[in-house]
LOMI-284996 format. One record per residue (C-alpha): z, x, y. Coordinates in pm, whole numbers, plus 50000, padded with zeros to 5 digits. Layout:
<sites>
@Z: Z&X: X&Y: Y;
...
</sites>
This chain:
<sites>
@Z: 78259&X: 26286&Y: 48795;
@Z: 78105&X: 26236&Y: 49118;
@Z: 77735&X: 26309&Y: 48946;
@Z: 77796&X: 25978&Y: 48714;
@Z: 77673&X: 25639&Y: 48793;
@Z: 77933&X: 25425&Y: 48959;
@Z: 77883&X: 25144&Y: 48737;
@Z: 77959&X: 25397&Y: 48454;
@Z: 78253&X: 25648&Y: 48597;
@Z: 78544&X: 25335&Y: 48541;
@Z: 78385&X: 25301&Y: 48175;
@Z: 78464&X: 25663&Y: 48109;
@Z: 78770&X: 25712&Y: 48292;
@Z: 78922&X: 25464&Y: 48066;
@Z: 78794&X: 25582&Y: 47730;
@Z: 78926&X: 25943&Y: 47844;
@Z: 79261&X: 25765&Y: 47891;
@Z: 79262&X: 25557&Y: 47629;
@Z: 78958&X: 25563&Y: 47307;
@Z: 78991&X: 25197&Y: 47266;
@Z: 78784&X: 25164&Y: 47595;
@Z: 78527&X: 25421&Y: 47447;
@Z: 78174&X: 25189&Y: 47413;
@Z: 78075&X: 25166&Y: 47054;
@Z: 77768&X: 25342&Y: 46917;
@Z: 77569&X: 25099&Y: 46778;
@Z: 77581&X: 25061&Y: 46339;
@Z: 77273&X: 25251&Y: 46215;
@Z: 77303&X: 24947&Y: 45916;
@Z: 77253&X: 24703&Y: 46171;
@Z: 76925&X: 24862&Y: 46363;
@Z: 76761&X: 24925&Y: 46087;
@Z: 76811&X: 24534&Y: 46005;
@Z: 76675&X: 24430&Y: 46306;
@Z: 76320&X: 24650&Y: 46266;
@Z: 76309&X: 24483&Y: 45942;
@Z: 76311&X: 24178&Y: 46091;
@Z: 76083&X: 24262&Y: 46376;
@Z: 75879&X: 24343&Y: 46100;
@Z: 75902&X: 24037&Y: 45908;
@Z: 75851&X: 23862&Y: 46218;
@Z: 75552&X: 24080&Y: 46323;
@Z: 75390&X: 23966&Y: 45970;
@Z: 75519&X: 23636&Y: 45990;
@Z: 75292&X: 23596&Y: 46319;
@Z: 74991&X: 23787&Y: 46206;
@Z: 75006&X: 23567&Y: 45928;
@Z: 75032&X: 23217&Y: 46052;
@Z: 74736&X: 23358&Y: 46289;
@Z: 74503&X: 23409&Y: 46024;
@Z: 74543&X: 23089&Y: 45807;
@Z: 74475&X: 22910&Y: 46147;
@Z: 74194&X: 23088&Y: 46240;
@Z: 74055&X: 23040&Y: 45812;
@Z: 74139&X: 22646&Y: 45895;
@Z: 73947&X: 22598&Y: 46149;
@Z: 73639&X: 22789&Y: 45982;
@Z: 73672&X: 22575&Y: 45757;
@Z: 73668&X: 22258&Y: 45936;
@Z: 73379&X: 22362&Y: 46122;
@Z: 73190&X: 22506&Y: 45850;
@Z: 73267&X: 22211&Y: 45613;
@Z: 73281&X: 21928&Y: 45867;
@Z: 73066&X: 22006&Y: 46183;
@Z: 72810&X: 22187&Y: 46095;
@Z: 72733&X: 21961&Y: 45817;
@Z: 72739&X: 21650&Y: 46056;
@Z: 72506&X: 21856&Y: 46312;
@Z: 72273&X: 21920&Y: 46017;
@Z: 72260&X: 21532&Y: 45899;
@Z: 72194&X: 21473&Y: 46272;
@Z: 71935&X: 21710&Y: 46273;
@Z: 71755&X: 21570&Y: 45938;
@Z: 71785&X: 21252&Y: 46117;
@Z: 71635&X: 21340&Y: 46474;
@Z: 71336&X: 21504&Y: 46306;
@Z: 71261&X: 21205&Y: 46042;
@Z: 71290&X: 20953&Y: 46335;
@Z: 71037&X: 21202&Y: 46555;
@Z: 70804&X: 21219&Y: 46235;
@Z: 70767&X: 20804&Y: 46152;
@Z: 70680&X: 20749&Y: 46559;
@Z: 70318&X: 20620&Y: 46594;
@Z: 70084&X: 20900&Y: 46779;
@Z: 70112&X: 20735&Y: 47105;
@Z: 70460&X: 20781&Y: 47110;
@Z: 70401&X: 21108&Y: 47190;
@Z: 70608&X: 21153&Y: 47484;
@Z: 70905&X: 21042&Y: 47286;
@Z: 70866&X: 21216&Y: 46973;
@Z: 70884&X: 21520&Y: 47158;
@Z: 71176&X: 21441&Y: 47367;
@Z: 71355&X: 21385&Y: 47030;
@Z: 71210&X: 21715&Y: 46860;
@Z: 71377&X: 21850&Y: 47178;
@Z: 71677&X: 21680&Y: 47098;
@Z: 71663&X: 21803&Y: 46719;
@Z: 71648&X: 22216&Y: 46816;
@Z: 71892&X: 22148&Y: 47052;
@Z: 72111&X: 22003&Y: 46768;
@Z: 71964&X: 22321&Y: 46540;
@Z: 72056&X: 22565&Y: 46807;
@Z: 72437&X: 22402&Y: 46839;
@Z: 72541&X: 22377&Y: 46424;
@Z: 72381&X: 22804&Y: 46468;
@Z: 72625&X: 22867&Y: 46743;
@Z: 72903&X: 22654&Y: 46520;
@Z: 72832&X: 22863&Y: 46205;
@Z: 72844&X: 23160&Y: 46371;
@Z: 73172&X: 23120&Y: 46534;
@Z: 73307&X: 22986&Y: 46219;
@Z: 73224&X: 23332&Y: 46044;
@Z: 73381&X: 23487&Y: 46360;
@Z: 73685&X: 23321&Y: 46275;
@Z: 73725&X: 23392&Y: 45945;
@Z: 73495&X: 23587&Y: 45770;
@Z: 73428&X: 23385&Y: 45408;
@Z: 73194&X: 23643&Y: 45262;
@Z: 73564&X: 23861&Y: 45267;
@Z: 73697&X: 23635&Y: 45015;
@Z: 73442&X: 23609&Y: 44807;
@Z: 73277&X: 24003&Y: 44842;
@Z: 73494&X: 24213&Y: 44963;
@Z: 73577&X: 24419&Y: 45268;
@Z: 73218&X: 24616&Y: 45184;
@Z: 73066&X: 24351&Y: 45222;
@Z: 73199&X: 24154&Y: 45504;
@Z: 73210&X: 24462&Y: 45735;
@Z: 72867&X: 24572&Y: 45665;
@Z: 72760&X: 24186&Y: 45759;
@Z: 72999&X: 24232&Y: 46069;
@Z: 72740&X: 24543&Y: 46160;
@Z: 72433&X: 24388&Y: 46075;
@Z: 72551&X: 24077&Y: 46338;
@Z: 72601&X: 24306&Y: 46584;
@Z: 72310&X: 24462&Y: 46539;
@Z: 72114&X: 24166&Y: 46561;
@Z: 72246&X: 23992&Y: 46847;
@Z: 72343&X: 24311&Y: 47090;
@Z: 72025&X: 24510&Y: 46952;
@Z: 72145&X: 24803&Y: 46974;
@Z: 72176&X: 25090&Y: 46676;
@Z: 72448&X: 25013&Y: 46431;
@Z: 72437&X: 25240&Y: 46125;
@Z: 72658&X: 25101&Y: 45796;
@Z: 72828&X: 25309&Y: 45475;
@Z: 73042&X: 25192&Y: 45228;
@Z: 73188&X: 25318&Y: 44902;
@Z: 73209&X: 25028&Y: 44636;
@Z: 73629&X: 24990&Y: 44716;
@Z: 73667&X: 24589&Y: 44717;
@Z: 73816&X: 24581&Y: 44365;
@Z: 74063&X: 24810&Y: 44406;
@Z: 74162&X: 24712&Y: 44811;
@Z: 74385&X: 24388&Y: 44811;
@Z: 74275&X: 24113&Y: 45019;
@Z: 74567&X: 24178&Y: 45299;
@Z: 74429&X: 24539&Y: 45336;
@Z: 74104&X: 24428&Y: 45362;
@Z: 74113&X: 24153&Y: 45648;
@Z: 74322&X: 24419&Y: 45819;
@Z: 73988&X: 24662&Y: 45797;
@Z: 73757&X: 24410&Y: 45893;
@Z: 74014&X: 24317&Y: 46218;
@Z: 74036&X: 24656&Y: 46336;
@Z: 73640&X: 24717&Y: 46272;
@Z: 73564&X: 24393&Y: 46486;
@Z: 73822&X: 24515&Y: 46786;
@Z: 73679&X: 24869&Y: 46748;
@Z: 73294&X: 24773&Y: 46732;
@Z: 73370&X: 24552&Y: 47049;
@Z: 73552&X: 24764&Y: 47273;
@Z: 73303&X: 25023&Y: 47208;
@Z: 73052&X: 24833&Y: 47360;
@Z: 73230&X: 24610&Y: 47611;
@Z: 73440&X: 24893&Y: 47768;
@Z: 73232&X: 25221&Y: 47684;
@Z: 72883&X: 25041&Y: 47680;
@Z: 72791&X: 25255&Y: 47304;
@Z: 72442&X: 25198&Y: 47226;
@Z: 72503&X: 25337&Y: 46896;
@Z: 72782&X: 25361&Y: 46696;
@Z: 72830&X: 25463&Y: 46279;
@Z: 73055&X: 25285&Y: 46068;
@Z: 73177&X: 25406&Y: 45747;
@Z: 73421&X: 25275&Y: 45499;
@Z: 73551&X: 25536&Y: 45215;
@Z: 73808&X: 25629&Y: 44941;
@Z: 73993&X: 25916&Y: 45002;
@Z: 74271&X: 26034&Y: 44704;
@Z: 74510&X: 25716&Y: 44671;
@Z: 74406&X: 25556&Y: 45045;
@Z: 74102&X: 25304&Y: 45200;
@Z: 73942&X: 25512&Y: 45549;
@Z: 73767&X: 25303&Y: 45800;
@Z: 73583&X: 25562&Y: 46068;
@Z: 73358&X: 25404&Y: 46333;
@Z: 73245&X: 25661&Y: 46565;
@Z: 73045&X: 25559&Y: 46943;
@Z: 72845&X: 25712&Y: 47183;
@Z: 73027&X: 25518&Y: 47459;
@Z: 73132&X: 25653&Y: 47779;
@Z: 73509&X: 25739&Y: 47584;
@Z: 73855&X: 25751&Y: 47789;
@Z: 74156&X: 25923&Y: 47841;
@Z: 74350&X: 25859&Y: 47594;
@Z: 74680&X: 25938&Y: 47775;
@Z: 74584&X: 25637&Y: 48029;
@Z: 74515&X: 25423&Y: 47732;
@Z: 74653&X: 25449&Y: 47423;
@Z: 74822&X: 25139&Y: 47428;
@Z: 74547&X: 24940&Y: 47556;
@Z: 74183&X: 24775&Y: 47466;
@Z: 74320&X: 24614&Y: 47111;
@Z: 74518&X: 24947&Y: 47030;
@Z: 74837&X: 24792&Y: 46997;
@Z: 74710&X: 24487&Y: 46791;
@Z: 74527&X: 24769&Y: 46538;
@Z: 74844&X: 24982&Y: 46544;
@Z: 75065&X: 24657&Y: 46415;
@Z: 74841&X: 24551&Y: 46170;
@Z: 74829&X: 24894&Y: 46047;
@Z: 75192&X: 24929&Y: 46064;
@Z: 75252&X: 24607&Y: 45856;
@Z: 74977&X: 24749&Y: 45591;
@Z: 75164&X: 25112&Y: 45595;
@Z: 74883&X: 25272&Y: 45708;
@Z: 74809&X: 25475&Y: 46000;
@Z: 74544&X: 25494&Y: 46305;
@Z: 74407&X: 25845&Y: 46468;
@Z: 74204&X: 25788&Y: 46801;
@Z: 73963&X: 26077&Y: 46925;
@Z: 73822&X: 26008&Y: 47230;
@Z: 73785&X: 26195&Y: 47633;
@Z: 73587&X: 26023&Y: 47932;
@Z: 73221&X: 26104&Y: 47857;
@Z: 73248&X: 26171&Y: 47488;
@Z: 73239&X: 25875&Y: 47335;
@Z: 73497&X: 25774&Y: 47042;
@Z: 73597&X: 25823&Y: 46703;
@Z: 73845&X: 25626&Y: 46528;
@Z: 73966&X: 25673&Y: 46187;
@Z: 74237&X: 25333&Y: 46056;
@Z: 74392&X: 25453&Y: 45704;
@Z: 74531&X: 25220&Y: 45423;
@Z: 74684&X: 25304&Y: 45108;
@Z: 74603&X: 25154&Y: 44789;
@Z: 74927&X: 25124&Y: 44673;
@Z: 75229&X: 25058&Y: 44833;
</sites>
């Protein structure tokens, strides 16, 4: 037994001699217990995540902003009732009011990037093809949107889960493989939800990493959905990515 591990020769010496030294193979029962509660723990966290993140949209969109926009009001009446040769000041304070503007903007728009509302009340449709037309707007590149009418029959749960992996998709395509134009479609096919968004990004090796840029995040979401991710992609060729979802479970 020279060819064992010395840390593992005595263990099998004795359970040659004796069985009741033999190490126990762990109960099937008992592992399949604990990836169920992985699981639950998985969703459990993913959860408690997202009412957090809804929350604080809330609180900003409800609270702040509205405070920044009273402000605003305010700053822009008190500019308005200055005599003429207050010029100087009237300005400063118009200064003061698009600098107030420009903040409850940046406040809404994070609030939306926290929890997209229009997902609640539209759909997934609807909230991704917003999610494209943001990007397209503030990154200017070419972002091209299609979407089967699916938000009645796609549960809410299923449909933040789309609109996750769409945001951590449309990002690392242009953060790590600088795409200047990708296509995003969202379809029915037979009994399940498809969310492709192909890039024209620089791409990657996939056996380098699969497990990185947001893939592991999109693979446990999908996981906790029961749906399934397939990632095309080699250095210089851009991306595709296809996240699946059934409709019923």
């Amino acid at each position: 037994m020279s060819h064992l591990p010395k840390s593992r020769a005595p263990n099998l010496k004795k359970a040659l001699r004796d069985p009741r030294h033999a190490e126990k193979v762990p109960d099937v029962t008992e592992l399949m217990k604990a990836q169920e509660e992985l699981k639950s723990l998985s969703q459990k966290l993913i959860t408690a995540h997202e009412e957090e993140r809804s929350y604080l949209a809330r609180e900003l969109h409800d609270d702040t902003s509205q405070r920044l926009a009273l402000l605003a009001i305010q700053l822009e009446a008190l500019a308005m009732n200055l005599p003429q040769k207050k010029a100087t000041l009237r300005a400063a304070l118009m200064d003061m009011h698009k600098s107030v503007t420009d903040l409850a903007a940046d406040i809404h728009a994070l609030s939306r990037q926290l929890h997209p509302s229009v997902l609640d009340r539209l759909g997934a449709v609807a909230a991704i093809r917003g999610l494209c037309d943001q990007v397209r707007a503030q990154r200017g590149i070419s972002v091209t949107f299609s979407g089967a009418d699916i938000s009645d029959a796609l549960p809410r749960e299923s449909a933040l889960c789309l609109y996750r992996i769409a945001e951590e998709a449309i990002t690392n395509a242009i953060k790590h493989g600088s795409a200047t134009e990708l296509v995003v479609e969202l379809s029915q096919r037979s009994n399940a939800v498809v969310l492709t968004i192909r890039d024209n990004g620089s791409g990657f090796d996939l056996r380098a990493q699969s497990e990185g840029l947001g893939f592991l995040s999109m693979r446990e979401r999908l996981r906790l959905a029961s749906g399934s991710l397939l990632v095309r992609s080699a250095s210089g060729e851009g991306t595709a990515i296809e996240a699946s979802i059934p409709l019923s479970r």
